[in-house]
C-alpha positions as CSV (number, residue, x, y, z in Angstrom):
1,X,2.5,2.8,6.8
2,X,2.7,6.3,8.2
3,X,4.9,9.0,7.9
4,X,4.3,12.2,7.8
5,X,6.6,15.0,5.6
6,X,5.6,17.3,2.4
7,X,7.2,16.5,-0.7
8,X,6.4,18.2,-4.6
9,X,6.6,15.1,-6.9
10,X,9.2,16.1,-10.0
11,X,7.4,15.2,-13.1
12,X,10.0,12.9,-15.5
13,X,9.5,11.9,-19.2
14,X,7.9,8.6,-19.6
15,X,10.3,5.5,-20.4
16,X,8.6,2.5,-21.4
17,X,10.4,-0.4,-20.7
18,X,9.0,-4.0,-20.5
19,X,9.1,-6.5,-17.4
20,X,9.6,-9.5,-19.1
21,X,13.2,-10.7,-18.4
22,X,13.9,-14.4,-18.0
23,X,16.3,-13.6,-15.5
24,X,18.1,-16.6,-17.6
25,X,20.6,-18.5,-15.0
26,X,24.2,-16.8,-15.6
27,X,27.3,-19.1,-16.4
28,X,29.3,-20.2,-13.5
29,X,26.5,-18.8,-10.7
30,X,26.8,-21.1,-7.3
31,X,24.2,-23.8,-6.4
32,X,22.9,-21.2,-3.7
33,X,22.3,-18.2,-6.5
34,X,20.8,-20.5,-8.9
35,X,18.3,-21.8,-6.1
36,X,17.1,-17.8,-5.3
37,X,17.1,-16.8,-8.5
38,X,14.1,-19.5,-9.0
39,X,12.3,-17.0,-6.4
40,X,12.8,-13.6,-7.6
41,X,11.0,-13.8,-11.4
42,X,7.6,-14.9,-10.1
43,X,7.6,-12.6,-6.8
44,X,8.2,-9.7,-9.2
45,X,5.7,-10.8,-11.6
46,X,3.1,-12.5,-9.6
47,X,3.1,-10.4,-6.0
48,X,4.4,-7.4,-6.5
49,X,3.2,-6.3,-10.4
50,X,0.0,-8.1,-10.3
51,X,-0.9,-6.7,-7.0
52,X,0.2,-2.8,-8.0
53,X,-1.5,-3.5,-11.2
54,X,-5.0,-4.7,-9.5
55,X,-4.8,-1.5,-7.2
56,X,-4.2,0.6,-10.3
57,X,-7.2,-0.7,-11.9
58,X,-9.1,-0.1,-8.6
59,X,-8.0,3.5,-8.4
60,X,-9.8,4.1,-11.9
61,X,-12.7,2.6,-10.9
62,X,-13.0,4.8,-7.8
63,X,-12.1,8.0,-9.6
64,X,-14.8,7.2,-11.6
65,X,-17.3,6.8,-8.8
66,X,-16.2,9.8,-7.1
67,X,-16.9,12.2,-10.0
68,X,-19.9,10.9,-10.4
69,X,-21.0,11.7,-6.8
70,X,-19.1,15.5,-7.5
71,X,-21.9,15.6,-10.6
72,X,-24.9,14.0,-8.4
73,X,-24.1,16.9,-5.9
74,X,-23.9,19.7,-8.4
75,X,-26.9,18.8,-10.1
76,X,-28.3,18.2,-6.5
77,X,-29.1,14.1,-7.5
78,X,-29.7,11.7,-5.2
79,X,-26.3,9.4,-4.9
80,X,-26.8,7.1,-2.0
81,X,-26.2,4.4,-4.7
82,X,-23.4,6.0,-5.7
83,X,-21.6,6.5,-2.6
84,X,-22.2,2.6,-1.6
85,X,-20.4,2.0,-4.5
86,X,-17.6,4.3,-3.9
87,X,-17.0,3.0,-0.8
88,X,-16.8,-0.2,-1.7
89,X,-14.3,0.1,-4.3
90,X,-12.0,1.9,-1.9
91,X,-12.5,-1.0,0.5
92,X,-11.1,-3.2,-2.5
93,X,-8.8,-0.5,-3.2
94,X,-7.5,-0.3,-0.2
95,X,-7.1,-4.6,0.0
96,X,-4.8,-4.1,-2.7
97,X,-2.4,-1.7,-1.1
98,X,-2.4,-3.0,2.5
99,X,-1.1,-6.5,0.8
100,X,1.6,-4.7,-0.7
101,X,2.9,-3.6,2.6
102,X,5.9,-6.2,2.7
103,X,7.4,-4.4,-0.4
104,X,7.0,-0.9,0.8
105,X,11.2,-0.8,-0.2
106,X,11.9,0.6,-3.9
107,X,9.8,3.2,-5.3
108,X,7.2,3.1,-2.4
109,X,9.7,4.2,-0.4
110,X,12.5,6.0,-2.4
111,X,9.6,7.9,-4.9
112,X,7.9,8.6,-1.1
113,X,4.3,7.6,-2.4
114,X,3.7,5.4,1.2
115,X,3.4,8.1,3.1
116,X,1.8,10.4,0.2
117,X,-1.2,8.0,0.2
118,X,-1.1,6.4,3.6
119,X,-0.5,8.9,6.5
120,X,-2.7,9.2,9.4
121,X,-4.3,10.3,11.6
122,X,-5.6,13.3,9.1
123,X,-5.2,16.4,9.5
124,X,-8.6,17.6,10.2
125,X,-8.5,21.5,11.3
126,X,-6.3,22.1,8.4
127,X,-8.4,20.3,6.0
128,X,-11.3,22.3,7.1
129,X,-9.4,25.2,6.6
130,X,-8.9,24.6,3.1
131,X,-12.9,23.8,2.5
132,X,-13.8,27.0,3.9
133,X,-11.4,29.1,1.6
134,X,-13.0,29.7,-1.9
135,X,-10.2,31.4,-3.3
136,X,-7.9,27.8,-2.7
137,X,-11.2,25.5,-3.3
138,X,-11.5,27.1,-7.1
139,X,-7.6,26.1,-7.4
140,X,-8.5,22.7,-6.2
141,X,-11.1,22.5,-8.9
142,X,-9.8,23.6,-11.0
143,X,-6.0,21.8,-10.7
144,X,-7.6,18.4,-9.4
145,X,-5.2,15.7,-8.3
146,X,-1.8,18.0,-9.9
147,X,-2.8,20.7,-7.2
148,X,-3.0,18.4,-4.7
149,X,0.1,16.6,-5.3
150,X,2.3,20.2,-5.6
151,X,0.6,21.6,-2.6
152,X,-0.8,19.5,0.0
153,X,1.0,18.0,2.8
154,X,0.5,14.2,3.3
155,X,-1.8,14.5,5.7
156,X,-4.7,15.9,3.8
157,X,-5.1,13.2,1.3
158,X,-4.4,9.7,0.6
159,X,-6.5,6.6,1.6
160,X,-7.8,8.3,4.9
161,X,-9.0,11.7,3.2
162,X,-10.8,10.1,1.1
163,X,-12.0,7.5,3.6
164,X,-13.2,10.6,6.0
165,X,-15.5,11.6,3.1
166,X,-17.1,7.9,2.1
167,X,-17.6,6.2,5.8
168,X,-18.6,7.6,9.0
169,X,-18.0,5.1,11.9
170,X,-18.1,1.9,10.1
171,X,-20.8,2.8,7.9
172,X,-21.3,4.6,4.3
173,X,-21.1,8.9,5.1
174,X,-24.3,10.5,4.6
175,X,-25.1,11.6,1.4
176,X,-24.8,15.3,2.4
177,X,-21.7,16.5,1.1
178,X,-21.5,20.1,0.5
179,X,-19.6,21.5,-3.3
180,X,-16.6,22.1,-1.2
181,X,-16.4,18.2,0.1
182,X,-17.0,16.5,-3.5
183,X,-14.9,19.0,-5.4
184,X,-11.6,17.9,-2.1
185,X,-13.0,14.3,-2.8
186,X,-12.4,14.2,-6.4
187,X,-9.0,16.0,-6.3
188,X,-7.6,13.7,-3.8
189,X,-9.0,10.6,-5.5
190,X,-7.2,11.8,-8.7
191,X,-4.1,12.1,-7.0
192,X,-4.0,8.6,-4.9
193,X,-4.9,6.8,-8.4
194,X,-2.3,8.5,-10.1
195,X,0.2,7.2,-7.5
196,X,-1.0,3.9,-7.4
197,X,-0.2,4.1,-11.2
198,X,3.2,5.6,-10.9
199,X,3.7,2.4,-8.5
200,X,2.9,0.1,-10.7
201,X,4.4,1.4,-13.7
202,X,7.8,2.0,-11.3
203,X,7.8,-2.2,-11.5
204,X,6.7,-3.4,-14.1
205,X,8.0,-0.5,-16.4
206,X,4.7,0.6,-18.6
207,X,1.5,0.7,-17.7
208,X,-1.8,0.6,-20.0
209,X,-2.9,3.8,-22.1
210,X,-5.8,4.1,-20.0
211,X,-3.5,4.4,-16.9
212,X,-0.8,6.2,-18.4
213,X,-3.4,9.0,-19.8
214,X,-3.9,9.5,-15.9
215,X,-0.6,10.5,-15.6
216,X,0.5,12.4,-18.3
217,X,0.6,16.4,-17.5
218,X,-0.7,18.0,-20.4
219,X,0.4,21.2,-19.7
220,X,3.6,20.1,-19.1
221,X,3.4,17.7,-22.1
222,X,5.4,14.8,-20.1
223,X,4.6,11.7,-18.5
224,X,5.1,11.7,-14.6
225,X,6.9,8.5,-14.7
226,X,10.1,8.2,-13.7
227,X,10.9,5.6,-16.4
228,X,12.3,2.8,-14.0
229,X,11.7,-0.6,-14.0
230,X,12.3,-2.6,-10.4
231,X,11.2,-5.6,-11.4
232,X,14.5,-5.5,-13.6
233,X,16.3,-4.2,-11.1
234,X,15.4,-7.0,-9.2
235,X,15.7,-10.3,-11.6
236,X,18.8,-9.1,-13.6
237,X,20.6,-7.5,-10.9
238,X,20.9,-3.7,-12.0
239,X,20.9,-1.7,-9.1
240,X,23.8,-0.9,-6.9
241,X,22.0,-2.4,-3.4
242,X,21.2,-5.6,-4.9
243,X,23.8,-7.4,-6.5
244,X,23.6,-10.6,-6.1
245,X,20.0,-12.7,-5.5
246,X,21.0,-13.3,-1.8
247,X,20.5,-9.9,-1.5
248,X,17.6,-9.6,-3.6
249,X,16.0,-12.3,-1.5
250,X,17.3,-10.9,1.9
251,X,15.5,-7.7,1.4
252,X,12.5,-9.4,0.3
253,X,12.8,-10.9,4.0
254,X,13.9,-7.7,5.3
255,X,10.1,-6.2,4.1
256,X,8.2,-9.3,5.6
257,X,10.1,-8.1,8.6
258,X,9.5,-4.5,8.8
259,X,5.6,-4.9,8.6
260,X,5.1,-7.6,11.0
261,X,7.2,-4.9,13.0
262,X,5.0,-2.0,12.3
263,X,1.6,-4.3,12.7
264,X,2.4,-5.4,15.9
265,X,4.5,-2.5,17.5
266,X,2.7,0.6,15.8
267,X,-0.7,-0.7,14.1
268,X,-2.1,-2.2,17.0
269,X,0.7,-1.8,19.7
270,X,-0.2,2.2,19.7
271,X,-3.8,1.5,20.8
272,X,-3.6,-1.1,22.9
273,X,-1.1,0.5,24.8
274,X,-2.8,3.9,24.8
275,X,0.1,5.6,26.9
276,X,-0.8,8.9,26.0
277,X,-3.9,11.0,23.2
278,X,-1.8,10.3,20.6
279,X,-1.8,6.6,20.5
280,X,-5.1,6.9,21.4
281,X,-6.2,8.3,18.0
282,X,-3.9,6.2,16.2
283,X,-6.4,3.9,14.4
284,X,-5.2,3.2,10.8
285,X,-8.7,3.5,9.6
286,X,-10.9,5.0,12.0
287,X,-14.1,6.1,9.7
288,X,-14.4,2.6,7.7
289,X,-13.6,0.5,10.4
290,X,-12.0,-1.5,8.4
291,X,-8.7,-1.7,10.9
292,X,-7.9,-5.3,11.4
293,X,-8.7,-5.9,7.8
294,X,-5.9,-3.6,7.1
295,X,-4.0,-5.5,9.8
296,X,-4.7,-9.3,8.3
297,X,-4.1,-8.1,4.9
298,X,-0.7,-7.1,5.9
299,X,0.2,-10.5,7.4
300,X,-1.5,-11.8,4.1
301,X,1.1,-9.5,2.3
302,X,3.9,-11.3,4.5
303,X,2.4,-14.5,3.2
304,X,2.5,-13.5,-0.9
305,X,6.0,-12.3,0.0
306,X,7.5,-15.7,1.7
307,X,4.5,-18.2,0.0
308,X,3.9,-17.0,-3.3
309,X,0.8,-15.5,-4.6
310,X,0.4,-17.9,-7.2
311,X,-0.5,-21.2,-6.5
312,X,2.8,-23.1,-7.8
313,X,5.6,-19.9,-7.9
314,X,9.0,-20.3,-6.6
315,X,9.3,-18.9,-3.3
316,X,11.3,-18.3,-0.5
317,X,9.4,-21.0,1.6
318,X,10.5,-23.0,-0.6
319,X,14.3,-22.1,-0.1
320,X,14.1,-22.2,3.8
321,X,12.1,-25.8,3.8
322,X,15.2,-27.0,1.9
323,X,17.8,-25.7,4.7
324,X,14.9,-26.3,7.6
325,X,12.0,-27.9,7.0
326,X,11.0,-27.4,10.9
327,X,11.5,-23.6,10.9
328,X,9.7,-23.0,7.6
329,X,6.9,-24.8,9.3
330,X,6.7,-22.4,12.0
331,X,7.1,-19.7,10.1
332,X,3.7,-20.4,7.8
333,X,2.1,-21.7,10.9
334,X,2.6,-18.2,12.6
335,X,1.8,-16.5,9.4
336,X,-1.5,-18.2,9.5
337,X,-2.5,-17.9,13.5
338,X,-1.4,-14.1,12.8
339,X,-4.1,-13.6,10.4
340,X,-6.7,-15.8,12.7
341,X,-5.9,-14.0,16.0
342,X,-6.5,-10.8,14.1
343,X,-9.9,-11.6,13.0
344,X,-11.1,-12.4,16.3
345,X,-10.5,-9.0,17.4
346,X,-13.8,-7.0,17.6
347,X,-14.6,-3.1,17.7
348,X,-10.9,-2.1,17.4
349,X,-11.4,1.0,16.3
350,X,-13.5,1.8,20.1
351,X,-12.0,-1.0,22.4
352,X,-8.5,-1.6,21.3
353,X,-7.1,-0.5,24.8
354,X,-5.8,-3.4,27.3
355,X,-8.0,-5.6,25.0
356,X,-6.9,-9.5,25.2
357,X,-7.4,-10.1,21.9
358,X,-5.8,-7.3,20.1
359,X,-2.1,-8.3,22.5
360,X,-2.6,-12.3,21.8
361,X,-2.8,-10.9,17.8
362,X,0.2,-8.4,18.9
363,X,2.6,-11.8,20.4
364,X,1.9,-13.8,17.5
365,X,2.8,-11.1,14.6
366,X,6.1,-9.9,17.2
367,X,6.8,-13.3,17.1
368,X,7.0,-14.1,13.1
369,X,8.8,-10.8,13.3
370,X,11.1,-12.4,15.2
371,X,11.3,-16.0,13.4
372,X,11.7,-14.0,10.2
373,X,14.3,-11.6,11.4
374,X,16.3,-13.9,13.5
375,X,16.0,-17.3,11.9
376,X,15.0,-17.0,8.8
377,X,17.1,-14.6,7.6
378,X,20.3,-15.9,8.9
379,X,19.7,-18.9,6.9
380,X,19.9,-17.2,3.8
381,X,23.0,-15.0,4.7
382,X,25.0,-18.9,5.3
């Protein structure tokens, strides 16, 4: 998801609440309520937490990888082994965030951590900048992922910083970074774990000590959560947008609907298209490759979202196959040729203009846009 605007994340005491409401059927709620509340327990617990938490976990993992590469470099060590390995767990990473893209509402968006780990294209000449200046680079050392977070704009870090520093076209980067490079690596690293902490913690309303000692400023002597808890927001109704479970459910459709949106309009629409150097360059992931994976693990996001994660869970599918068994149909059927037609796409990154394959993958996703949007949705607001 890209946007691009600077923001100074406000540090606020830890609250540790726990995500384990029953969301317990209230006295006197209509047939219709009691059928959607079914839904909204197990999409909290099971695709949105669980998925937050496994990219939490990730993000540790990686940290660790990248200051061990920072030490192989200082102590001038071989770390081809090391960088493989960093790479690869931002690929997983990465898996884990691009299938939370249908839930980009709540603290991804209100807390403004999409576009703090997720904006492209990067900005390179700035970036450079900052490498080249020793007086800043000894701040970035010495400040890590805080300095980044107070001081960088979103396009310097994030998934696609880091990514610029692991891959180059499609492959692991050479293992030639200079000081400068590992030192920018680390910091950045620090940073997008801590966020993918905060995002977790934002839902399910604690995380583990090992995550929250990521986040806790010790200078500051405070946590930098914000002590909320959407996943009870969600299942007992306590925030002001969402009071009732048709609403809760309806925005769960609503986020189905703005990626599918962004896939096929933005994501792959931009390149194909190719109307002027900007969409030219805007390729989600253009030093991994990795692209269309991005793009099918969106439309996989879509499918946790509508299907369930967990083999078994509650679901709106389930809800719509009730009212019309024939739409839901169409709507999983479209779900799953969006994520086949996507895979068949080859060498995005360096043909995606007028490319068949990329705008038979673009009509598909447009169109469970539009089935979710336009059909799906009106079903539940009967």
């Amino acid at each position: 998801m890209k946007k691009i605007f600077y923001f100074a994340m406000a540090a606020i005491v830890f609250a540790a609440a726990s995500c384990s409401s029953s969301s317990t059927p209230t006295e006197g709620m209509s047939e219709k309520e009691a059928a959607l509340q079914k839904v909204v327990k197990p999409y909290v617990e099971n695709t949105v937490i669980a998925t937050y938490s496994a990219m939490a976990s990730e993000g540790l993992v990686l940290l660790e990888k990248v200051e061990a590469i920072q030490e192989a470099v200082e102590n001038r060590e071989d770390y081809t082994q090391l960088m493989k390995e960093a790479g690869d767990s931002w690929r997983e990473m990465r898996h884990h965030w691009e299938q939370s893209e249908a839930f980009l509402f709540g603290p991804a968006d209100k807390h403004y951590i999409d576009p703090h780990i997720d904006s492209w294209p990067l900005d390179y000449n700035v970036m450079q900048s900052k490498l080249n200046n020793a007086e800043e680079m000894k701040l970035i050392e010495e400040g890590g992922g805080d300095y980044v977070r107070q001081n960088f704009g979103y396009a310097l870090m994030g998934f696609h910083a880091a990514e610029y520093f692991l891959f180059e076209e499609g492959e692991y980067h050479k293992t030639d970074l200079t000081h400068a490079q590992a030192v920018y690596l680390t910091a950045i690293v620090e940073d997008l774990a801590q966020q993918a902490i905060l995002l977790e913690d934002c839902w399910a309303g604690s995380v583990s000590a090992e995550k929250e000692a990521l986040i806790f400023d010790e200078e500051e002597g405070e946590s930098l959560s914000w002590g909320e808890n959407w996943g009870e927001y969600f299942m007992e109704l306590t925030y002001p947008e969402w009071k009732t479970y048709q609403a809760v459910v309806e925005q769960i459709v609503s986020g189905c609907v703005d990626i599918a949106g962004e896939v096929a309009d933005l994501k792959m629409g931009k390149p194909y298209r190719s109307s002027s150097k900007a969409d030219q360059e805007y390729i989600e992931s253009p030093y991994s490759y990795t692209s269309t994976t991005d793009f099918a693990d969106n439309i996989i996001s879509i499918k946790n979202a509508y299907c369930g994660a967990k083999a078994g869970d509650a679901c709106v599918a389930d809800y719509i196959k009730e009212k019309d068994a024939d739409l839901n149909a169409k709507v999983i059927a479209a779900i799953d040729e969006s994520i086949e037609l996507i895979g068949k796409i080859e060498n995005f990154e360096t043909s995606a203009k007028g490319n068949a394959e990329v705008k038979a993958a673009i009509d598909k996703v447009s169109e469970l846009a539009e089935l979710l949007e336009d059909e799906v949705t009106p079903i539940l607001s009967k």
